[in-house]
VMD Tcl script that draws the C-alpha trace (Angstrom):
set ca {
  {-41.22 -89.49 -66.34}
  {-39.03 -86.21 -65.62}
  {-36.09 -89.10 -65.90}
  {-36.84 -89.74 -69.74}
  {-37.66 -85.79 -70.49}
  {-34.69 -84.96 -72.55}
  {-33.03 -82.31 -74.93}
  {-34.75 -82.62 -78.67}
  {-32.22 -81.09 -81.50}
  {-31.92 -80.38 -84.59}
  {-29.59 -78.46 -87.01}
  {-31.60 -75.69 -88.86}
  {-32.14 -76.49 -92.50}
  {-30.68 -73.67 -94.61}
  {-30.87 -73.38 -98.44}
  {-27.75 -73.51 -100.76}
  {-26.68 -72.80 -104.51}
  {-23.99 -73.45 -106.28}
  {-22.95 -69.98 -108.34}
  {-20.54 -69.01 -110.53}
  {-17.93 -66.24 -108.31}
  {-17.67 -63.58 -111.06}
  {-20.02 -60.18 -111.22}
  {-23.66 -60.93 -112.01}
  {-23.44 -64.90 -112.65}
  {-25.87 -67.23 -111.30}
  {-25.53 -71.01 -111.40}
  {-28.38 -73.43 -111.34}
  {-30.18 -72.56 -107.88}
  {-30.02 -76.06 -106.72}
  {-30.74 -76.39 -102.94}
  {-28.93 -78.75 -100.85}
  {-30.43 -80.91 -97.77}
  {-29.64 -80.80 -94.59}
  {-27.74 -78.51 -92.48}
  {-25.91 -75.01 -93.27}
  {-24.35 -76.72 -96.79}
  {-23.36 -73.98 -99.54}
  {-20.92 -72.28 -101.27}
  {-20.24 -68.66 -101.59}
  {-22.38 -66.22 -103.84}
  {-21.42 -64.23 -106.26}
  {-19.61 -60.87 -105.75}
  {-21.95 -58.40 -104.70}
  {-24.91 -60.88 -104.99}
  {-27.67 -61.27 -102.48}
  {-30.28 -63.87 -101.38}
  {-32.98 -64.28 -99.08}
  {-34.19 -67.43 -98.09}
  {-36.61 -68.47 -95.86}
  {-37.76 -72.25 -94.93}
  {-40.56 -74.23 -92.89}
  {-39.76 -77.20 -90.97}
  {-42.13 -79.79 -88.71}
  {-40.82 -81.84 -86.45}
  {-42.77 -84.78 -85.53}
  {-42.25 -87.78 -83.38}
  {-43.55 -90.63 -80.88}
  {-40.40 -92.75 -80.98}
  {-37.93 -94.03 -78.49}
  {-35.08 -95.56 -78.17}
  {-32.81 -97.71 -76.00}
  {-29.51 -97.83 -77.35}
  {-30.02 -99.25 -80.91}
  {-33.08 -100.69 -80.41}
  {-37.15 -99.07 -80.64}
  {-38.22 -98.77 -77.10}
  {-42.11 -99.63 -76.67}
  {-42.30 -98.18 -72.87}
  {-44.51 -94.92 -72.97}
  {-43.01 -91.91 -71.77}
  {-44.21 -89.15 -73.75}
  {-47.55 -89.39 -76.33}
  {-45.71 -86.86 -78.57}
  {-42.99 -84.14 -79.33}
  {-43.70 -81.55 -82.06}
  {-42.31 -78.40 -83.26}
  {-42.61 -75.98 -86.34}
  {-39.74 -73.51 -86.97}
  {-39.89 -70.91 -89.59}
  {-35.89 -69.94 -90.71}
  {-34.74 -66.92 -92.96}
  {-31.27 -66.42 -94.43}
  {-30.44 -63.24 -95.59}
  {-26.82 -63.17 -97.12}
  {-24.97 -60.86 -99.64}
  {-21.68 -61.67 -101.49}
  {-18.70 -59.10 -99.91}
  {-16.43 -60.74 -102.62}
  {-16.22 -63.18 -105.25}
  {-14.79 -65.54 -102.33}
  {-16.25 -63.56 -99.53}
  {-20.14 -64.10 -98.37}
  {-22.00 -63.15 -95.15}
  {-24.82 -64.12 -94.13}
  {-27.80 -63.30 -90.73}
  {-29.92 -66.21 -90.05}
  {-32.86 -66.82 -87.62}
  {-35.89 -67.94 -86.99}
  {-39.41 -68.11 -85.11}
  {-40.65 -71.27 -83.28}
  {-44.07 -71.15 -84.01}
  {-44.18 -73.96 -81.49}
  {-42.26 -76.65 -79.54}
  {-44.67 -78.63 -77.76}
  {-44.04 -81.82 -75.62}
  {-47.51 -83.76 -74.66}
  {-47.36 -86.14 -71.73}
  {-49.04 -89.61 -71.57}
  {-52.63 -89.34 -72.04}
  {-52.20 -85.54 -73.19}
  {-51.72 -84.68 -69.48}
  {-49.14 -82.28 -68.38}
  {-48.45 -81.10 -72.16}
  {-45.65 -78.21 -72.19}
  {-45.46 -75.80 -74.83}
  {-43.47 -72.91 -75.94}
  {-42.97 -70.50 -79.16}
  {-41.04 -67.33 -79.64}
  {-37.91 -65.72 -81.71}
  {-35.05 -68.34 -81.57}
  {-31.32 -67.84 -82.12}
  {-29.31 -65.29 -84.50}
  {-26.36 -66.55 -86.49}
  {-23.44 -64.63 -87.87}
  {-22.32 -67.22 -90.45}
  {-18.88 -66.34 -92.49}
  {-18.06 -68.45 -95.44}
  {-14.96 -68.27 -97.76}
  {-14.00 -69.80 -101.05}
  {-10.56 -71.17 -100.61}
  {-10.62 -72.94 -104.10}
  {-12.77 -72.42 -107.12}
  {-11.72 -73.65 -110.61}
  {-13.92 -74.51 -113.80}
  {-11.84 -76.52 -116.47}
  {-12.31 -79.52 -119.04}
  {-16.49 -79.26 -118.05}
  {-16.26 -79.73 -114.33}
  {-16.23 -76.94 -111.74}
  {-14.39 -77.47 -108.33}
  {-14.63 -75.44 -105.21}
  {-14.22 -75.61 -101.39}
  {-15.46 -73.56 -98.89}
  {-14.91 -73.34 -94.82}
  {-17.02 -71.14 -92.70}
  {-16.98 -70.34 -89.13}
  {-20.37 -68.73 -87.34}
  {-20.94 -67.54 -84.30}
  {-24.68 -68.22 -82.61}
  {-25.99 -65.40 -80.23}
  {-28.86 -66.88 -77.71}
  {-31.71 -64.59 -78.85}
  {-34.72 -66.94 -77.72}
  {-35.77 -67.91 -73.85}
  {-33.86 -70.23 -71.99}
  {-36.00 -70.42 -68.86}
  {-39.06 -70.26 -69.55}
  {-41.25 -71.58 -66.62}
  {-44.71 -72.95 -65.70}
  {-46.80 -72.12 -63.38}
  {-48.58 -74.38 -61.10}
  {-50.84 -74.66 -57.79}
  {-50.33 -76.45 -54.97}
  {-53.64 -78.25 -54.50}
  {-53.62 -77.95 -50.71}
  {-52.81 -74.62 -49.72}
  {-54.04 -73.26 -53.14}
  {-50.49 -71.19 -53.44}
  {-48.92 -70.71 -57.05}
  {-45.38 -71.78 -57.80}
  {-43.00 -71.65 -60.74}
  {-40.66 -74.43 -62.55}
  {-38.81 -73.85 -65.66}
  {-39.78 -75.56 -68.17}
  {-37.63 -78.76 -70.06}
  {-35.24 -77.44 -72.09}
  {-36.49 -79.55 -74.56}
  {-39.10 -77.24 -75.41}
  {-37.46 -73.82 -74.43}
  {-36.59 -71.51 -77.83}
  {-33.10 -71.43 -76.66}
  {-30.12 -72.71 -75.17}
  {-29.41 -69.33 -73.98}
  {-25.83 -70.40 -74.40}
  {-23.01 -68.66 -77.11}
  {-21.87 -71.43 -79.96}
  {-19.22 -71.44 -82.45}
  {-19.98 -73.31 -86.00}
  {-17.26 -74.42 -87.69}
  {-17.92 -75.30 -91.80}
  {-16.60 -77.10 -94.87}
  {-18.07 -77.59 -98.12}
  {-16.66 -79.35 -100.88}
  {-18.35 -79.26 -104.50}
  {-17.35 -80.74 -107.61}
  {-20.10 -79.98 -110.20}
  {-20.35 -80.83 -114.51}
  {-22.25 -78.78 -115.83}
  {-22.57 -80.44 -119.73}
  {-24.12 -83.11 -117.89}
  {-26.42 -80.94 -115.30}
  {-24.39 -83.25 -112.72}
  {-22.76 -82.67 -109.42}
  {-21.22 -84.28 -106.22}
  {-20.32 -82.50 -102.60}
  {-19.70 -82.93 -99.49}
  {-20.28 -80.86 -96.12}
  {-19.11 -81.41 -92.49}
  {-20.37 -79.24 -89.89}
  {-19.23 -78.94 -86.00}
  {-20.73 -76.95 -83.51}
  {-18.92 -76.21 -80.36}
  {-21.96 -75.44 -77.51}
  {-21.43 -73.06 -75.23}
  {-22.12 -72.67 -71.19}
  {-25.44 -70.75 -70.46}
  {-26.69 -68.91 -67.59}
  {-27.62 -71.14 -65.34}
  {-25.26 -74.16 -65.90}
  {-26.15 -75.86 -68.68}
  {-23.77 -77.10 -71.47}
  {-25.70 -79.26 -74.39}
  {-23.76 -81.71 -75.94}
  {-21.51 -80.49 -79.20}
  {-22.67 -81.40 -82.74}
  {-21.12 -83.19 -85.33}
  {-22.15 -84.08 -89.05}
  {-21.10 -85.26 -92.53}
  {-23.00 -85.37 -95.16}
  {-22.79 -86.62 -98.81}
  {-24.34 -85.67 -101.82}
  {-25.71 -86.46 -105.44}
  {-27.66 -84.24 -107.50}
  {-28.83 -84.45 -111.06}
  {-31.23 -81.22 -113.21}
  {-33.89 -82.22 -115.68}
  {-35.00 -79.93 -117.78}
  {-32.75 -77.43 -116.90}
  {-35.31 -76.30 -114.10}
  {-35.94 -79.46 -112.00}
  {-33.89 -80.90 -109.12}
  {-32.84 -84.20 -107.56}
  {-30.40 -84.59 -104.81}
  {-30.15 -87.35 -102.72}
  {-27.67 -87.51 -99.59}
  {-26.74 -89.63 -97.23}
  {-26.18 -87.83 -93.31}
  {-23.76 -89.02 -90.72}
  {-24.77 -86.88 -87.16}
  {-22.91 -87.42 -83.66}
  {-24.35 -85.86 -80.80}
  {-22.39 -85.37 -77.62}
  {-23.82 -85.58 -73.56}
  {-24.67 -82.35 -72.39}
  {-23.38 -81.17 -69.21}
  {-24.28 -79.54 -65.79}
  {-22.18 -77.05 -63.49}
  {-21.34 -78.90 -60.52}
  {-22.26 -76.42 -58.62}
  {-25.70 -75.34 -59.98}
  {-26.60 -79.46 -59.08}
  {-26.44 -78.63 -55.18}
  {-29.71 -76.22 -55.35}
  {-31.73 -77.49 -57.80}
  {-31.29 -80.59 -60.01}
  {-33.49 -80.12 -63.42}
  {-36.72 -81.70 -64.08}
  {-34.93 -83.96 -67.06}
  {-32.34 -86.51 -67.16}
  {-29.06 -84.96 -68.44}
  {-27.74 -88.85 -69.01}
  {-30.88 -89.56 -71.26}
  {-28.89 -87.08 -74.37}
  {-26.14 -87.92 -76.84}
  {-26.46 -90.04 -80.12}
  {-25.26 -91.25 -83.39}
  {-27.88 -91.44 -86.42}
  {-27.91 -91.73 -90.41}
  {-30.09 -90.51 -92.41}
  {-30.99 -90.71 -95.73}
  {-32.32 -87.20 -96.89}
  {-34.22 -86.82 -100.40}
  {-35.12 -83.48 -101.68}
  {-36.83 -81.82 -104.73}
  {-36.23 -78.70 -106.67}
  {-37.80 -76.12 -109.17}
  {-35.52 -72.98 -110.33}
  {-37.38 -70.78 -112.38}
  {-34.64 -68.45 -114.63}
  {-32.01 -69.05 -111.94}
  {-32.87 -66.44 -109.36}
  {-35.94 -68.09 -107.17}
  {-35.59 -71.85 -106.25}
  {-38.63 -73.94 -104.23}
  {-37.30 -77.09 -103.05}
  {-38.99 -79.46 -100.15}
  {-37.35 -82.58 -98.37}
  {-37.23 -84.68 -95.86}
  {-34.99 -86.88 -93.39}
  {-35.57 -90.33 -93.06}
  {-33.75 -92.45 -90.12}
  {-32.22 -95.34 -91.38}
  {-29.87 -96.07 -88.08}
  {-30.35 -94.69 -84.54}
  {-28.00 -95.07 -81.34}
  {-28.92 -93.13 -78.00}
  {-26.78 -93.40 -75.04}
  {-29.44 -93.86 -72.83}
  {-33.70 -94.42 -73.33}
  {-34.77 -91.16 -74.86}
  {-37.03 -89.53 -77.29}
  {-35.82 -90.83 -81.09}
  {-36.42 -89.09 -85.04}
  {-39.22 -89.99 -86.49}
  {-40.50 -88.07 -89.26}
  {-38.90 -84.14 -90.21}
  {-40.22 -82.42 -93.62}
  {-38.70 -79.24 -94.78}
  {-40.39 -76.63 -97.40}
  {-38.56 -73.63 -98.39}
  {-37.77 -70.89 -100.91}
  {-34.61 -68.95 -101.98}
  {-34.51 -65.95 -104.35}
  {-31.04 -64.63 -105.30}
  {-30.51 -60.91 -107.47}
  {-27.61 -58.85 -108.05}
  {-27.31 -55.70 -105.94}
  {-25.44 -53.94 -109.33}
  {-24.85 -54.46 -112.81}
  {-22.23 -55.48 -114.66}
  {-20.01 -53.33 -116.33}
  {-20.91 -54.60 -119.83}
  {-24.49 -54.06 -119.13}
  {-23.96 -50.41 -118.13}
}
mol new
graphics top color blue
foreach p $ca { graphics top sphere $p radius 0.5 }
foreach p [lrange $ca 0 end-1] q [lrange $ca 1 end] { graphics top cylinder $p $q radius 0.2 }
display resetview
């Protein structure tokens, strides 16, 4: 079984609006699925978001296909993410994310040997800037690249401790990384955002492509990078409700092992049994309530999986969340 025990991932889900750039302006509070996907705020604007997200599963897969083998009964986590981020510029926004695991739990067959963790996890220094952003003839056009930086906040070796039933002596192994809080390891997040919104006809298409370049971590471990693309269509009824539908393209990479960390201990997980491709088809729902505070809830649905090698698979992920955005001062013909 410590053969199939592999990495679980997933991108945290962060809340985005599309705003007007200019002093005090506030667009429709829309929040877009799936991954770090948003635009800039307004200068001298600030939000604070905040999310809840369950992870579910009993899947796996061989290659394309649903392996029925039993393995594991059951991975599950719950991960509660905040955003805080304040507009330096009209074209210039900063932003601190992290979060809590309030669990990541893997339960063996039969509910024997279950493994558990929950703690603070990572903090994210996440620059974006507006490269483009033009409103003419009813549409409004903008790009946006970011590039964060991910400092390893959470444990990354955890471990459990057991008895040896003979001599009665305790000893320690750390536990999968599966279910530590952290890769322990320094990544760089590179960002692009595309939006072309019309706003006569509460309309709007985008576009976002994320990469995240893992780093090493203390004790030789490298996950694999990340890669997605996602596209998007959203329509507002009512001038308050929200429908956006994407469509998610992910690649996940092999993670790797120092060479030299392999000849005194190999891990208790298969590092061969990680990498995939998967698409996903991610609906979400939105209220905005006078512009500023947004509740929105969605969730990603696997319509194609691909692992390199039998491992855990997606099953079921649901996101709830809230975002509330306010000007820090007032415009000048308001004073």
């Amino acid at each position: 079984m410590n053969r199939i025990k592999i990495l679980v991932s997933f991108i945290l889900g962060v809340t985005a609006s599309s705003v007007l750039a200019q002093c005090c302006a506030g667009g429709s509070g829309s929040p877009i699925a799936g991954g770090a996907s948003q635009g800039v705020l307004a200068d001298r604007q600030m939000e604070i978001a905040s999310n809840f997200q369950y992870v579910n599963t009993e899947n796996f897969y061989t290659g394309d296909k649903r392996d029925t083998g039993r393995y594991l009964d059951n991975f599950n986590s719950k991960y509660l993410y905040t955003r805080i981020a304040y507009g330096i510029t009209k074209d210039l926004t900063m932003s601190v994310e992290s979060g809590y695991w309030i669990n990541k739990t893997e339960v063996g067959l039969d509910k024997v040997d279950t493994i558990a963790s929950k703690g603070i996890g990572d903090l994210i220094l996440f620059p974006r800037y507006d490269i483009f952003n033009r409103t003419e003839e009813g549409k409004r056009t903008e790009l946006t690249v970011g590039l964060g930086f991910k400092l390893p906040l959470g444990k990354y070796n955890d471990s459990l401790k057991r008895i040896e039933p003979f001599s009665g002596d305790a000893y320690y192994i750390t536990k999968p990384l599966a279910v530590q809080t952290s890769s322990g390891a320094n990544d760089l997040v590179f960002y692009a955002f595309f939006f072309r919104g019309y706003p006569l006809k509460n309309f709007r298409l985008f576009a976002n492509a994320i990469y995240i370049k893992k780093g090493w971590n203390p004790v030789g471990e490298k996950l694999g990078d990340y890669a997605s693309i996602g596209l998007f269509a959203g329509k507002t009824f009512f001038e308050t409700l929200g429908i956006t539908l994407q469509l998610k393209g992910e690649w996940v990479d092999k993670m790797k092992l120092n060479k030299n960390i392999l000849l005194y201990a190999y891990p208790n997980y298969d590092p061969e049994a990680t990498g995939s491709r998967k698409v996903f088809f991610v609906p979400q729902l939105s209220y905005s309530y006078k512009t500023h505070l947004t509740v929105f809830a969605y969730t990603e649905i696997p319509v194609y999986q691909y692992v390199t090698k039998t491992q855990i698979a997606s099953q079921f992920q649901g996101t709830v969340g809230i975002s509330f955005r306010f000007a820090t001062v007032k415009c000048e013909s308001e004073e």
